[in-house]
C-alpha positions in Angstrom: 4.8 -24.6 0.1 8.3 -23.1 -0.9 10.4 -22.7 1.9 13.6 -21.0 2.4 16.1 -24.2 0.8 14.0 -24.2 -2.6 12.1 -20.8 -2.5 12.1 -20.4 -6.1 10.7 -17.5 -8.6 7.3 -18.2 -9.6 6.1 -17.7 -13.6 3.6 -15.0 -14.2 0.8 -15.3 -16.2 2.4 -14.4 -19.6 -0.5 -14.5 -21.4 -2.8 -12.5 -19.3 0.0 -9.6 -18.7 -0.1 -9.7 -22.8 -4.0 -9.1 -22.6 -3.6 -6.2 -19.6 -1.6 -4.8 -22.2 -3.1 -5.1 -25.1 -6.3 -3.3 -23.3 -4.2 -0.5 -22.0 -3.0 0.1 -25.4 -6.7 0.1 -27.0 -8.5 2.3 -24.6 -9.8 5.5 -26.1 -6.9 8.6 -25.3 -8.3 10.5 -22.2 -8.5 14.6 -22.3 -5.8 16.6 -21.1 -5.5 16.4 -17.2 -5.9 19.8 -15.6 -3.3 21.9 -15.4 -4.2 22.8 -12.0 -6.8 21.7 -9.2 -8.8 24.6 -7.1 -11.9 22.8 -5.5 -11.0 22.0 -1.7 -11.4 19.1 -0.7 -11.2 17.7 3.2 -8.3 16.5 4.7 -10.3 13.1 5.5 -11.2 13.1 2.2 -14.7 14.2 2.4 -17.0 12.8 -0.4 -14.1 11.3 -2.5 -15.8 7.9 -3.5 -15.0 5.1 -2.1 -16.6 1.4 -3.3 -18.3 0.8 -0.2 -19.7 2.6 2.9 -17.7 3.6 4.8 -17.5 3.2 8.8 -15.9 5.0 11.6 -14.4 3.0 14.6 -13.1 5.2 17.4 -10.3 4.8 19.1 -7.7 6.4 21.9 -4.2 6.8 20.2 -1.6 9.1 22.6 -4.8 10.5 24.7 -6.1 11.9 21.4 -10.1 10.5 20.0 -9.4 9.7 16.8 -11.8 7.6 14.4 -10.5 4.9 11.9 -12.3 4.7 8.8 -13.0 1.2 7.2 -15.3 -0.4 4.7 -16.5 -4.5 5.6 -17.8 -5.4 2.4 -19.6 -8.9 2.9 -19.3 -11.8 0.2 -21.5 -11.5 -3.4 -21.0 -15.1 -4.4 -21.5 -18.4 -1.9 -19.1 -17.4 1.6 -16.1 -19.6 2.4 -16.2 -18.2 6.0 -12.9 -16.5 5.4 -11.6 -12.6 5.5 -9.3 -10.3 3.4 -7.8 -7.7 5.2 -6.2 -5.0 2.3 -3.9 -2.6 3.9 -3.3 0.5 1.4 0.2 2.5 0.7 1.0 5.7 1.6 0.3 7.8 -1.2 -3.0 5.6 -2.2 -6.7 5.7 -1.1 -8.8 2.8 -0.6 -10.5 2.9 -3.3 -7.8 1.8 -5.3 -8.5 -1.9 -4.0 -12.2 -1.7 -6.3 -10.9 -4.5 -8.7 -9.4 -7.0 -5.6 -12.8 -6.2 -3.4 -14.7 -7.5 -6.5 -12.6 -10.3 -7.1 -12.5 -11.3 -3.6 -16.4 -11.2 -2.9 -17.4 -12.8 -5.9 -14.9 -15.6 -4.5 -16.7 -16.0 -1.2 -14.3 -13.4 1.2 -15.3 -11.1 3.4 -13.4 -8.1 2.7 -12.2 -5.5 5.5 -10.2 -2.3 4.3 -9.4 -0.1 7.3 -7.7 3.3 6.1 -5.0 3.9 8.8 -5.1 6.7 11.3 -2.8 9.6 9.6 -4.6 8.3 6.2 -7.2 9.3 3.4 -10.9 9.0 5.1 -9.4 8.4 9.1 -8.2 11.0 11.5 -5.3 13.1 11.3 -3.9 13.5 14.8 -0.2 15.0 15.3 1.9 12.5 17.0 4.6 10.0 16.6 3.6 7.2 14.7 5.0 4.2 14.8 3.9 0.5 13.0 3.0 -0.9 16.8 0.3 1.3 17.2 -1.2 1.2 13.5 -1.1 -2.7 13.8 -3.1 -2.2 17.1 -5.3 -0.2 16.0 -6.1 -2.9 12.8 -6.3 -5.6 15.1 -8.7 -3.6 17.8 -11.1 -3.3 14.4 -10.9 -7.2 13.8 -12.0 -7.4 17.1 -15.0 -5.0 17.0 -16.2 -6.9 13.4 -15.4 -10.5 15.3 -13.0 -11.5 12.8 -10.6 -14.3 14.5 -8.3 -14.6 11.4 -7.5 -13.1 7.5 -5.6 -13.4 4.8 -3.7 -10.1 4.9 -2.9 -8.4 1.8 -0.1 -5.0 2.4 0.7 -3.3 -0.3 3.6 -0.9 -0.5 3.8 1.2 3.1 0.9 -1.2 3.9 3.6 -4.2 3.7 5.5 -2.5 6.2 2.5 -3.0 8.5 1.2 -6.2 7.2 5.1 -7.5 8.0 5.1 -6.2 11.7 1.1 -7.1 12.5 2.7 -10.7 11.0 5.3 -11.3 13.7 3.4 -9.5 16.6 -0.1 -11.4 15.8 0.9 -14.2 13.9 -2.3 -16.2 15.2 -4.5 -13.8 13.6 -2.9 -14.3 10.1 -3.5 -17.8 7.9 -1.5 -16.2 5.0 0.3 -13.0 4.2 -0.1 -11.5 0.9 2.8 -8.2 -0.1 2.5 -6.6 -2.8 5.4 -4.2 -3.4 6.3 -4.0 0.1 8.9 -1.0 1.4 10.9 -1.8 3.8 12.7 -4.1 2.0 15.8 -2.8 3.0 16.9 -0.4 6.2 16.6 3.6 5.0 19.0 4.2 7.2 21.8 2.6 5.5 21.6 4.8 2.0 19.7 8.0 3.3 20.7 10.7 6.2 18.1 11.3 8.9 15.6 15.0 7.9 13.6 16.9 10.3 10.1 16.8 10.2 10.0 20.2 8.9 12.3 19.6 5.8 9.6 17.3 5.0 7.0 19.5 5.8 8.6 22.0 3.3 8.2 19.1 0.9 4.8 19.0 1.0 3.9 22.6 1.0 5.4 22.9 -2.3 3.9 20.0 -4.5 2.3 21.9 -7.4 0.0 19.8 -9.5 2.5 19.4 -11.9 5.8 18.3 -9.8 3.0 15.9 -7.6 1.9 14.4 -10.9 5.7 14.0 -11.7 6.2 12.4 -8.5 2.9 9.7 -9.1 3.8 9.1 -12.7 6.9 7.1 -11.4 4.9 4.2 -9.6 3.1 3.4 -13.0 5.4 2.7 -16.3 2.7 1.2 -18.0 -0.5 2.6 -16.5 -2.4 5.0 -19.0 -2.4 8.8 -17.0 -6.0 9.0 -16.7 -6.3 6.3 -14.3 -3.7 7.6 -11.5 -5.1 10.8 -12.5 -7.3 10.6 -9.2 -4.2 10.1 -7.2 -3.3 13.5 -7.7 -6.7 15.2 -7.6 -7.5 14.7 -4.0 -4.0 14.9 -3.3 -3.5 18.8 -4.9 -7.1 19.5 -3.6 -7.1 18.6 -0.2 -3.6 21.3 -0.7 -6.6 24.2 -0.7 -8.3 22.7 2.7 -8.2 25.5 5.4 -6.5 22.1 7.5 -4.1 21.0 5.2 -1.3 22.5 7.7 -2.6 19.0 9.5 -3.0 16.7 7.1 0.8 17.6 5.8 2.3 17.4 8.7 0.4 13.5 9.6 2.1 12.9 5.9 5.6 14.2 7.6 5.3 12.0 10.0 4.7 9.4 8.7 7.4 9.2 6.8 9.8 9.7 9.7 7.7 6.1 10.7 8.9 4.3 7.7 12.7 5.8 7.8 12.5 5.0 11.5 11.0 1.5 12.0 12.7 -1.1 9.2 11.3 -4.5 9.0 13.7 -6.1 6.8 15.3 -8.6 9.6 11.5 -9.5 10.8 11.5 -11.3 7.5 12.8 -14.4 8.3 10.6 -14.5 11.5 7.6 -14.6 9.7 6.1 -18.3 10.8 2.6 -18.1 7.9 3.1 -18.8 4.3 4.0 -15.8 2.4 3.5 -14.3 -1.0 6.0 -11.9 -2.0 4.6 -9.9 -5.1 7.1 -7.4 -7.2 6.7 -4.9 -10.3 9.8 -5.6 -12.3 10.2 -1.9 -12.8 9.3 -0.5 -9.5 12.0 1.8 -8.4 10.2 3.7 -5.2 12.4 4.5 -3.0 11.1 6.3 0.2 13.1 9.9 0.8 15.1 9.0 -2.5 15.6 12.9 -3.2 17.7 12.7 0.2 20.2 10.0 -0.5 23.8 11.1 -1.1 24.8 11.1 -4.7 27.6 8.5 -4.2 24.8 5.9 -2.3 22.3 6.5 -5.2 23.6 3.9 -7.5 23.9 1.3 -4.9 19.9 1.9 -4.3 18.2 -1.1 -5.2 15.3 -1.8 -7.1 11.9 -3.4 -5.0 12.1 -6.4 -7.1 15.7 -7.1 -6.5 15.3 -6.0 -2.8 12.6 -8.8 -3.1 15.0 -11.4 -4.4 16.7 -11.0 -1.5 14.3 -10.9 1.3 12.4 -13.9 -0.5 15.1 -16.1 0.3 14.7 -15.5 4.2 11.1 -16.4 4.7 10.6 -19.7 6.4 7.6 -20.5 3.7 7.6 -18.2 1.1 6.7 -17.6 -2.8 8.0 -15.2 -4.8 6.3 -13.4 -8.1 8.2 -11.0 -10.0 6.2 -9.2 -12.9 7.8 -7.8 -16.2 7.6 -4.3 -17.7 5.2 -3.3 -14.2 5.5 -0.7 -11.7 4.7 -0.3 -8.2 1.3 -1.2 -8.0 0.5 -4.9 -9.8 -3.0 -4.9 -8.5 -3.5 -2.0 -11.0 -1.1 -2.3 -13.8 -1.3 -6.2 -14.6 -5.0 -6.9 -12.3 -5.1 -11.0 -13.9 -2.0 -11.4 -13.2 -2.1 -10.3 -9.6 -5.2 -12.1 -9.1 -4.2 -15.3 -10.4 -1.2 -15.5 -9.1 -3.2 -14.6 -5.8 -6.1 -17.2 -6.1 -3.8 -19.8 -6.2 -1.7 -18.8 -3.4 -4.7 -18.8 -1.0 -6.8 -21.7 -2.1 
């Protein structure tokens, strides 16, 4: 394993990010997305599908009932007796992690994808959430399904968890897997503190073009029609008669990520590492609040990465041409092989 003296940048799969490219290219053009969404949907995502069932685990969080949603999707092809845990990003439901659950199952895992409480299909409670009690919460469901250990896959705000669950239960984790991680660097540094209800303001005024806008810059190379979904249930759950909740869980959480950095946890992290980057990925959390002068000092996630990389006591690094913020959907073999090998 690479450690911190000869971390060094690991090749991508050339040829397969060729072939993910060549099919995005060749698809058939998709119709026109809508100009506008009007069916309601649920703010815990009510009947949007998901690959899986999907289970309910209640829980106590700040003497509020809440229930944690989660699919535990057992192995298709011959079990190696270990478990993938995929923790999602902010702006992403679970069922973005079809293609990995697949992959994964056919390979012998056991694959558990909770969606956090404040998240797509879980409860919405109003209160101040912080990394400690989401990583509680993820661990409390290991321990209802009798899972000792997993190989923990975080992508995006999901890496922000994955990197705190990894220092406070490193005995539960083999191997840590981020994709795209924020957190990278400390908020703080480039972007002045909001009020929850600046950012509530935020989200009361996403139409379905300006949230599509918004989307659009996670995927460079991604053909519309597949983050299409992103923004349906997104601008549709905007006509629930409880989207005044649902907003304000989404405020909230983002005062979490600008409030809690992990970026000095990174060298405490004691389990091998993958660190996975999108050449191209510049999301920046709160971005439209950073002082002119600081925005061209923001760094990119892949360069953030270079950094951080270089502090992990046993790390790998993967950075990945021409891609955005999500890998796992914009170059899938090359995330996958890249993974395979990182966890055999």
């Amino acid at each position: 394993m690479l450690t911190r003296r000869n971390l060094s940048l690991l090749p991508v799969a050339t040829a397969a990010l060729a072939a993910t490219a060549r099919m995005a290219g060749a698809q058939t053009p998709a119709p026109p997305a809508p100009r506008d969404y009007t069916e309601p949907l649920g703010i815990a995502l009510e009947g949007w599908p998901y690959p899986a069932p999907v289970k309910f685990l209640p829980l106590t969080m700040a003497g509020q009932a809440v229930r944690m949603a989660y699919m535990d999707i057992p192995p298709t092809g011959a079990a190696n007796g270990r478990t993938a845990l995929l923790l999602h990003g902010k702006n992403f439901d679970s069922s973005y992690w079809f293609g990995p659950i697949q992959w994964l199952t056919q390979a012998g895992f056991r694959v558990v994808v909770p969606d956090q409480v404040g998240f797509n299909k879980s409860s919405k409670p109003d209160l101040d959430y912080a990394f400690e009690l989401l990583g509680a919460n993820t661990i409390a469901l290991l321990d209802a399904l009798q899972i000792r250990t997993v190989v923990l896959v975080g992508h995006s705000t999901g890496g922000m968890l994955a990197t705190r669950m990894g220092v406070a239960h490193a005995d539960r984790i083999e191997k840590l897997v981020l994709e795209d991680p924020i957190g990278l660097v400390d908020y703080r540094e480039y972007i002045p503190p909001q009020t929850t209800e600046t950012l509530l303001e935020v989200e009361r005024h996403y139409t379905t073009e300006t949230y599509r806008a918004f989307v659009a810059h996670y995927f460079p190379r991604l053909p519309p029609a597949q983050y299409e979904p992103f923004v349906e249930w997104r601008m549709r759950i905007a006509h629930s008669g409880e989207f005044e909740r649902f907003a304000r869980a989404t405020a909230l959480t983002y005062q979490m990520i600008y409030r809690e950095p992990v970026r000095d946890l990174y060298r405490t992290l004691p389990m091998p590492v993958l660190l996975f980057a999108g050449e191209k990925d510049r999301s920046f959390p709160l971005i439209q609040y950073a002082p002119a002068g600081k925005r061209a000092s923001l760094p990119t996630i892949a360069d953030a990465a270079k950094s951080a990389a270089t502090e992990l006591q046993h790390g790998q690094l993967v950075i990945v041409p021409g891609v955005g913020h999500v890998p796992h959907l914009e170059a899938p073999d090359v995330f996958r092989e890249a993974f395979m090998k990182f966890v055999a």
